[in-house]
KOLVEXZA-460841 format. One line per field, with one value per residue (C-alpha): x, y, z; residue number from 1; residue in one letter. Coordinates in pm, whole numbers. Example, Ala and Ser with C-alpha at 12.3 -4.5 7.8 and 13.67 -1.06 7.14 Angstrom:
east <- c(1230/1367)
north <- c(-450/-106)
up <- c(780/714)
k <- c(1/2)
r <- c(A/S)
//
This chain:
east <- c(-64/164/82/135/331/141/357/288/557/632/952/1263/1350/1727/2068/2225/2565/2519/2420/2320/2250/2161/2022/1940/1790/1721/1513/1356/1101/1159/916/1030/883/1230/1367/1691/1826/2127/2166/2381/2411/2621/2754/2901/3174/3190/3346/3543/3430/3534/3199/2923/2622/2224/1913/1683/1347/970/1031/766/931/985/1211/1595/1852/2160/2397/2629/2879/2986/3187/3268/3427/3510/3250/3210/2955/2726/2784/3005/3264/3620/3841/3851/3613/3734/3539/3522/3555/3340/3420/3239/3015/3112/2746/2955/2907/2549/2556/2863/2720/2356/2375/2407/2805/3088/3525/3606/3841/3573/3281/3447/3678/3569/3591/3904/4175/4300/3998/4064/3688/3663/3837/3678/3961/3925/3800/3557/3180/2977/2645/2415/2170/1925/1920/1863/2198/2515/2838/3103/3453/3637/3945/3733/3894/3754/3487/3195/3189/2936/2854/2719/2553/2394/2172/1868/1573/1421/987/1004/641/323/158/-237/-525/-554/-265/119/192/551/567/960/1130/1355/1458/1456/1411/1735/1747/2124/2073/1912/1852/1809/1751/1566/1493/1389/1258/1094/1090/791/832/542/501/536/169/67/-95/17/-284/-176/-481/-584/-363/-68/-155/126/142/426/412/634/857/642/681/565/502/460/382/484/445/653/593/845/742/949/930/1098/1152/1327/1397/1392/1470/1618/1409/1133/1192/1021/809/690/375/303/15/8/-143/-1/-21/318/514/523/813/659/761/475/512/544/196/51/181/-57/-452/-779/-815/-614/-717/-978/-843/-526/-703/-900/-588/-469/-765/-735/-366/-495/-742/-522/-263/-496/-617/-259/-218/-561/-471/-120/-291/-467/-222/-14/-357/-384/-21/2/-274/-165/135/45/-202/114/299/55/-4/392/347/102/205/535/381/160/409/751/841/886/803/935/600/638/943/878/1116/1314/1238/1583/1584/1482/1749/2029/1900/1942/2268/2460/2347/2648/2462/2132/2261/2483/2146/1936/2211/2210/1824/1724/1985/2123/2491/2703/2924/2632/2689/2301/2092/1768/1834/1909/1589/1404/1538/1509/1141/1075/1222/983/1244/1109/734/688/394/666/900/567/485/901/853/548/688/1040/750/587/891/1089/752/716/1040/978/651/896/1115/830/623/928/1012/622/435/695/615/878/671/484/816/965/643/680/1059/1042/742/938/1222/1072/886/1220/1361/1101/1085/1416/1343/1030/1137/1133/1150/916/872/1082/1340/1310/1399/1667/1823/1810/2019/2268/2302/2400/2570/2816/3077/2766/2757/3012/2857/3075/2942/3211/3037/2887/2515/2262/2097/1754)
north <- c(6545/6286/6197/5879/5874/5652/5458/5559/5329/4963/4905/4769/4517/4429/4492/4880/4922/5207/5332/5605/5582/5885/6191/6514/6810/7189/7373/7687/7900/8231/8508/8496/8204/8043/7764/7716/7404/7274/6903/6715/6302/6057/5790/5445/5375/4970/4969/5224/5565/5934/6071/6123/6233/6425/6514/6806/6661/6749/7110/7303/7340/7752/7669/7702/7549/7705/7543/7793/7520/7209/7029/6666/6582/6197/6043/5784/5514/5798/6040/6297/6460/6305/6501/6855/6971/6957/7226/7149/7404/7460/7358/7401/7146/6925/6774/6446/6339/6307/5970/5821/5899/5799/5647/5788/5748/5535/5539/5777/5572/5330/5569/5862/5578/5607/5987/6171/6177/6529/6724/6920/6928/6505/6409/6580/6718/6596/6833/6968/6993/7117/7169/7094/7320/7258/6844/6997/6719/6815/6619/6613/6478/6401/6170/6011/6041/5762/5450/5666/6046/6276/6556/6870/7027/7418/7510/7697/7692/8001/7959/7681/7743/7802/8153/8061/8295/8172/7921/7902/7519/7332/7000/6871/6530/6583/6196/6169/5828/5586/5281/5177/5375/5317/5587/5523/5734/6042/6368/6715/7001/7290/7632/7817/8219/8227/8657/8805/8769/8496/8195/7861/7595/7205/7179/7430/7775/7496/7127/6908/6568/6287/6060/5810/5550/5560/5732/6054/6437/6729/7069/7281/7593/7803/7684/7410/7093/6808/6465/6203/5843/5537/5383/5509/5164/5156/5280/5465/5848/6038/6383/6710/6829/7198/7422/7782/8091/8285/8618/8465/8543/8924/8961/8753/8872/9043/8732/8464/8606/8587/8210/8072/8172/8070/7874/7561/7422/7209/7063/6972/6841/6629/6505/6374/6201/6030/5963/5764/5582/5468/5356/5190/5021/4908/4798/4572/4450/4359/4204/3978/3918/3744/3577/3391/3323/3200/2991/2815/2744/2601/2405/2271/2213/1982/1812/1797/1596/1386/1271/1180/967/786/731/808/647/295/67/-251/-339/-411/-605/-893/-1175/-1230/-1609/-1812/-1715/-1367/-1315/-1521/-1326/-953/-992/-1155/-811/-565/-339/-326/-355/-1/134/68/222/531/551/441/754/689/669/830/528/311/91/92/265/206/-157/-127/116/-179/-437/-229/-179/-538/-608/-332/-218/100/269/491/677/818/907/1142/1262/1385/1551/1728/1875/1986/2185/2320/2399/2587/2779/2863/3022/3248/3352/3449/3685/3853/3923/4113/4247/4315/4330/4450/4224/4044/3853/3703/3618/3465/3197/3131/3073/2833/2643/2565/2471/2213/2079/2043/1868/1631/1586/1493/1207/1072/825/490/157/-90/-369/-628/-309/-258/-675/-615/-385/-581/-832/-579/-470/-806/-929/-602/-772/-1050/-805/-531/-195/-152/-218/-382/-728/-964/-940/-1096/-1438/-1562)
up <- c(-339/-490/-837/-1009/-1321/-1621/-1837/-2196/-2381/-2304/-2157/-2377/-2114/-2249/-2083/-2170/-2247/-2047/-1738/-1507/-1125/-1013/-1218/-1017/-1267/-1106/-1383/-1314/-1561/-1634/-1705/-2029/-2077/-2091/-1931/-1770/-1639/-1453/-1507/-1329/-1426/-1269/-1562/-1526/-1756/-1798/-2138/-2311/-2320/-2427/-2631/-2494/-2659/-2509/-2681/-2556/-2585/-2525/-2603/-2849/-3173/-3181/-2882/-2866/-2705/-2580/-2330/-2130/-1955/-1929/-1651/-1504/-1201/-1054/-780/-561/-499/-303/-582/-399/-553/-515/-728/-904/-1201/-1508/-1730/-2090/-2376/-2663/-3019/-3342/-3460/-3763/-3906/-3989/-3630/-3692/-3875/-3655/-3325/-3314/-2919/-2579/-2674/-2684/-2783/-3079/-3209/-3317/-3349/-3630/-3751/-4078/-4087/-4285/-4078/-4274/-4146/-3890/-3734/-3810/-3508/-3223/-2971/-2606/-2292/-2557/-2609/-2923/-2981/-3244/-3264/-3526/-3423/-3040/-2927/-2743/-2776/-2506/-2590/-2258/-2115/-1849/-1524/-1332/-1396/-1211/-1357/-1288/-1550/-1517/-1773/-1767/-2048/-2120/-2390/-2506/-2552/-2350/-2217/-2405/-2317/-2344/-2247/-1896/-1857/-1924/-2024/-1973/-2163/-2085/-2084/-1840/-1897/-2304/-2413/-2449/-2609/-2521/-2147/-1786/-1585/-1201/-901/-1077/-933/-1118/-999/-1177/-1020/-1121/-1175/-851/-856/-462/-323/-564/-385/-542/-474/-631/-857/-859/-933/-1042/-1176/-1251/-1410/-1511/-1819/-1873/-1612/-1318/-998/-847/-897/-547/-574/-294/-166/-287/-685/-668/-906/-794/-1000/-791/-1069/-939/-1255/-1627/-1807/-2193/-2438/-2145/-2068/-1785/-1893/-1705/-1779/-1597/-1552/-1431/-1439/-1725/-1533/-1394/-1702/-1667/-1953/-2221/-2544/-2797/-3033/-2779/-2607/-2965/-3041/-2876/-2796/-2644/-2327/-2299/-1915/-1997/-2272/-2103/-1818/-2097/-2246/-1878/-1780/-2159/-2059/-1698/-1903/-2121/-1856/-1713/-1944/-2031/-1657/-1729/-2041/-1915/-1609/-1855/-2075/-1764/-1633/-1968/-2065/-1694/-1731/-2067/-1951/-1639/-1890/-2105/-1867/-1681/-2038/-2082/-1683/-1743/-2092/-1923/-1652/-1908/-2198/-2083/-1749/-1745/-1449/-1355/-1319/-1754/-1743/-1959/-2015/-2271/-2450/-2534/-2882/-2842/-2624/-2826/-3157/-2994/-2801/-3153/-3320/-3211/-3448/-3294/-2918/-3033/-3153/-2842/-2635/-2829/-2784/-3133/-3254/-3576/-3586/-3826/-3883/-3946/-4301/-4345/-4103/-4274/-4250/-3857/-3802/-4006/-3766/-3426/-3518/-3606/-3256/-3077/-2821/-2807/-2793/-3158/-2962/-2723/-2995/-3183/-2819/-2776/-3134/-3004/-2729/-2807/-3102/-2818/-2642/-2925/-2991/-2594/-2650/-2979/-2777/-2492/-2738/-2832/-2544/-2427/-2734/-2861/-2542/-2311/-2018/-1855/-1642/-1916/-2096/-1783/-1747/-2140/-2095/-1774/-1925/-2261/-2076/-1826/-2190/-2357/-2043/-2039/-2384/-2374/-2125/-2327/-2546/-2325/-2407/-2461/-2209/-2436/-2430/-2075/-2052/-2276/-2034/-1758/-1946/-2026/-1723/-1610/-1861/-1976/-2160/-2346/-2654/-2800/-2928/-3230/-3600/-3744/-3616/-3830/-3992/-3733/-3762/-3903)
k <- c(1/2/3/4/5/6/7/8/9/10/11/12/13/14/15/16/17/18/19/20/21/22/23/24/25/26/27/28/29/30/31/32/33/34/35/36/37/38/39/40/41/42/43/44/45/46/47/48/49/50/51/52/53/54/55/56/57/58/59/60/61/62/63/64/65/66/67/68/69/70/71/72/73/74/75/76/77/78/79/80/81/82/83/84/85/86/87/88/89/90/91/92/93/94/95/96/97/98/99/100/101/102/103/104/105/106/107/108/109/110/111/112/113/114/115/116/117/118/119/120/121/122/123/124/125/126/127/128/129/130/131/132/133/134/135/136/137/138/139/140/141/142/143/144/145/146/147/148/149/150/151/152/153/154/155/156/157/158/159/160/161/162/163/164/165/166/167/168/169/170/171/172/173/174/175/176/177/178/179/180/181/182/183/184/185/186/187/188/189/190/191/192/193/194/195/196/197/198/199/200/201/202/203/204/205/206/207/208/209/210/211/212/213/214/215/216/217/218/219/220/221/222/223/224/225/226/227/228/229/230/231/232/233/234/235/236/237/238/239/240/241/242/243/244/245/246/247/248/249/250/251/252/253/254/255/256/257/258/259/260/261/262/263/264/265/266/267/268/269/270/271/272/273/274/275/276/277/278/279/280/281/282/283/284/285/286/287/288/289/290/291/292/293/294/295/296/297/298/299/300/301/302/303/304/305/306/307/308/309/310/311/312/313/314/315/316/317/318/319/320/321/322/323/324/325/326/327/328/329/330/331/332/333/334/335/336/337/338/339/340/341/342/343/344/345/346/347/348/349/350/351/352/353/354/355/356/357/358/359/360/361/362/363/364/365/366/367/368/369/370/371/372/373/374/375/376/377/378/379/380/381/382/383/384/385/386/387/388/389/390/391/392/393/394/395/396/397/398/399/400/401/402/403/404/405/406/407/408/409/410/411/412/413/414/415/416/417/418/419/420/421/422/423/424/425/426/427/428/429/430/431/432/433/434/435/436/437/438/439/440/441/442/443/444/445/446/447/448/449/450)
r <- c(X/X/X/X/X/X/X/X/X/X/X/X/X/X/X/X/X/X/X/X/X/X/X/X/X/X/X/X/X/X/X/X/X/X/X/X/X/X/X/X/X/X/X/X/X/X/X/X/X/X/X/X/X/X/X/X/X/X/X/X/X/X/X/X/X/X/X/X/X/X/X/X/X/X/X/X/X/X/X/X/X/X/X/X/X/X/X/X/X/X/X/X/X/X/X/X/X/X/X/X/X/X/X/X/X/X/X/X/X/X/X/X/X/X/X/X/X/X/X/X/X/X/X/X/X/X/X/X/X/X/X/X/X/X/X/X/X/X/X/X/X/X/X/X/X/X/X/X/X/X/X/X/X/X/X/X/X/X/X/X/X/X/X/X/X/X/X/X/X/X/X/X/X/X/X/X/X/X/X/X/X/X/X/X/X/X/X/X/X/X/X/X/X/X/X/X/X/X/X/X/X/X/X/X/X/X/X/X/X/X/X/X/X/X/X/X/X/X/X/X/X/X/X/X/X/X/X/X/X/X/X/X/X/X/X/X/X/X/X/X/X/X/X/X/X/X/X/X/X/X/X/X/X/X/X/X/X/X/X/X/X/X/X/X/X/X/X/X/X/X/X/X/X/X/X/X/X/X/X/X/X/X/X/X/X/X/X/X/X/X/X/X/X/X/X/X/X/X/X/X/X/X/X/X/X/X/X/X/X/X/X/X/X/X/X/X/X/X/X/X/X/X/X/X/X/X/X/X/X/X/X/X/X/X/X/X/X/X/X/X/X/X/X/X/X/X/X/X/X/X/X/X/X/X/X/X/X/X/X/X/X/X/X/X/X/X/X/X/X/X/X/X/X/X/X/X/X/X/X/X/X/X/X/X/X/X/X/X/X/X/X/X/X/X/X/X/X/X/X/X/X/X/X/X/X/X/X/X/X/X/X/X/X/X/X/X/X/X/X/X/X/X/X/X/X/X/X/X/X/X/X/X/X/X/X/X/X/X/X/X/X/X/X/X/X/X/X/X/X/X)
//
């Protein structure tokens, strides 16, 4: 039966530099209790690239790693082969390249940079790989052929499966977590050493489950666990977690059947069900999370509406007139007339702005509440937006950022057309309108009458 994969990590939901569409892994256990795998991982080359660099994750910590090949070879957009393999050769490692190459990869000449240029190991040389051993990481040094490469990769871990009293157990990301990668199209299968005669049963002789970027796990027939994972996003990674009959593993070593001991089934069964709570728990409590930050902002925005309509639209319905004098005493103040047209925004040319800001309040052209009310929301606005970063940064949830984000930009946008005028300032408009040339909008114009 398909098995749904829990997400144990929120998702880093920002762009990677790099990228992987397809990803198609053929591991098979041995009876040693070994693992060998042949990896084979399609890579999209959008900016410059010659290093490339893989961990070997989710592996008990007795286990080593040994890789017998490397090889690339230029695809297509399906992923078939257009051109010949080029086979790399191995190099020895040089424990420098552990501080400039902490990523998936990148160009050499900007990664080892700063490394001496008179060492002979510093530079790596092209159409190589090394491996480091003890950090469990491989480094392949390449002139990439094409934008779309796919690499192959055949390596093996020794104690790669824990011998208990009635079960052999495989924990293995066979997607290790990438913060600058995404990882699309996933497929890994595990051949299990299933002895002639031996009746594999899902759940029962052979229980498999998936942690990390969802999707789903079968067990077949003939032993095969196949993990099928649309999408493994930046910082995510996709695990294998296998049980099986120990009797399987008929060349276990004498110290790797003493490593371990007791009964392990119910425990790890245990641990899984603890694993589904928890996911679901995070699907509830990310259901909620959306449910209220939808909610508020539907809330502020409605608030943001309404507070418009009341205070920031002006109707003709207001228009008062101006009186003689009124009108003679605004239009022979250049200064004031520059002022209203800039929205009460104080110019940087003004000779005394406090003075004007004195006289456009005396003349009540504009509505102060509306000016507090714009303050208040462009607030709201620039706070709806830090709450965006970090619900996507802190929570994870895109969703939840995207409402935060549209709801503090609709605030901002109507903040911005809050401030109106006041009736006399809508009147004052009017008159400007239809009389352009009546008053000039430069300060350089003499100081209004009394």
């Amino acid at each position: 039966m398909p098995a749904v994969l829990p997400t144990t990590a929120a998702a880093a939901m920002f762009d990677a530099p790099f990228a992987s569409p397809s990803l198609n892994e053929r591991a098979q256990v041995q009876t040693t209790g070994a693992l060998h795998v042949v990896e084979q991982r399609t890579f999209v080359f959008e900016q410059p690239t010659d290093v490339l660099r893989w961990s070997f994750t989710g592996l008990p910590g007795n286990s080593e790693i040994e890789v017998s090949s490397v090889r690339l070879a230029p695809v297509d957009e399906n992923g078939a082969v257009v051109g010949d393999w080029q086979t790399l050769q191995r190099a020895s490692l040089n424990t420098e390249w552990r501080d400039s190459l902490e990523g998936s990869g990148g160009a050499s000449k900007d990664l080892f940079s700063s490394m001496a240029n008179d060492d002979a190991l510093a530079i790596p040389k092209q159409g190589t790989w090394s491996l480091d051993a003890w950090r469990r990481t491989l480094y392949a040094f390449f002139d990439a052929p094409a934008d779309r490469v796919m690499f192959e990769v055949d390596w093996s871990a020794t104690d790669a499966v824990a011998a208990y009293d009635d079960v052999a157990e495989l924990y293995w990301d066979y997607v290790p977590a990438r913060s600058d990668m995404a990882t699309y199209d996933v497929t890994a299968s595990v051949q299990l050493p299933v002895p002639e005669g031996a009746l594999v049963v899902p759940d029962e002789t052979v229980l498999a489950w998936g942690h990390g970027a969802p999707g789903q796990a079968d067990v077949t027939a003939d032993g095969t666990v196949t993990y099928q994972v649309p999408e493994v996003r930046a910082g995510q990674y996709a695990q294998a977690h296998i049980l099986f009959p120990t009797t399987w593993l008929t060349n276990l070593s004498k110290e790797a059947r003493t490593t371990y001991s007791g009964v392990r089934t119910d425990n790890a069964k245990a641990e899984e069900e603890a694993w589904t709570d928890t996911y679901s728990n995070q699907l509830v409590n990310r259901f909620m999370v959306d449910a209220v930050v939808a909610l508020l902002c539907a809330v502020l925005l409605a608030v943001a509406v309404i507070l418009y309509v009341t205070h920031g639209r002006e109707r003709r319905d207001d228009l008062l007139l101006l009186t003689p004098n009124e009108r003679r005493q605004l239009l022979e103040d250049p200064q004031l007339i520059a002022r209203f047209k800039a929205w009460n925004h104080v110019a940087k040319d003004e000779p005394d702005p406090q003075a004007l800001t004195r006289r456009t309040n005396d003349a009540g052209l504009f509505d102060p509440v509306s000016f507090r009310l714009q303050k208040a929301l462009f607030i709201a606005a620039v706070v709806l937006v830090g709450a965006a970063v970090l619900a996507l940064v802190a929570l994870g949830s895109a969703l939840a950022a995207g409402m935060l984000l549209v709801t503090g930009i609709c605030i901002a946008v109507i903040a911005n057309y809050m401030p109106r005028r006041s009736a006399k300032g809508l009147a004052l408009a009017v008159v400007l309108a239809e009389q352009p040339h009546t008053a000039e909008t430069g300060h350089a114009a003499a100081s209004p009458r009394s």
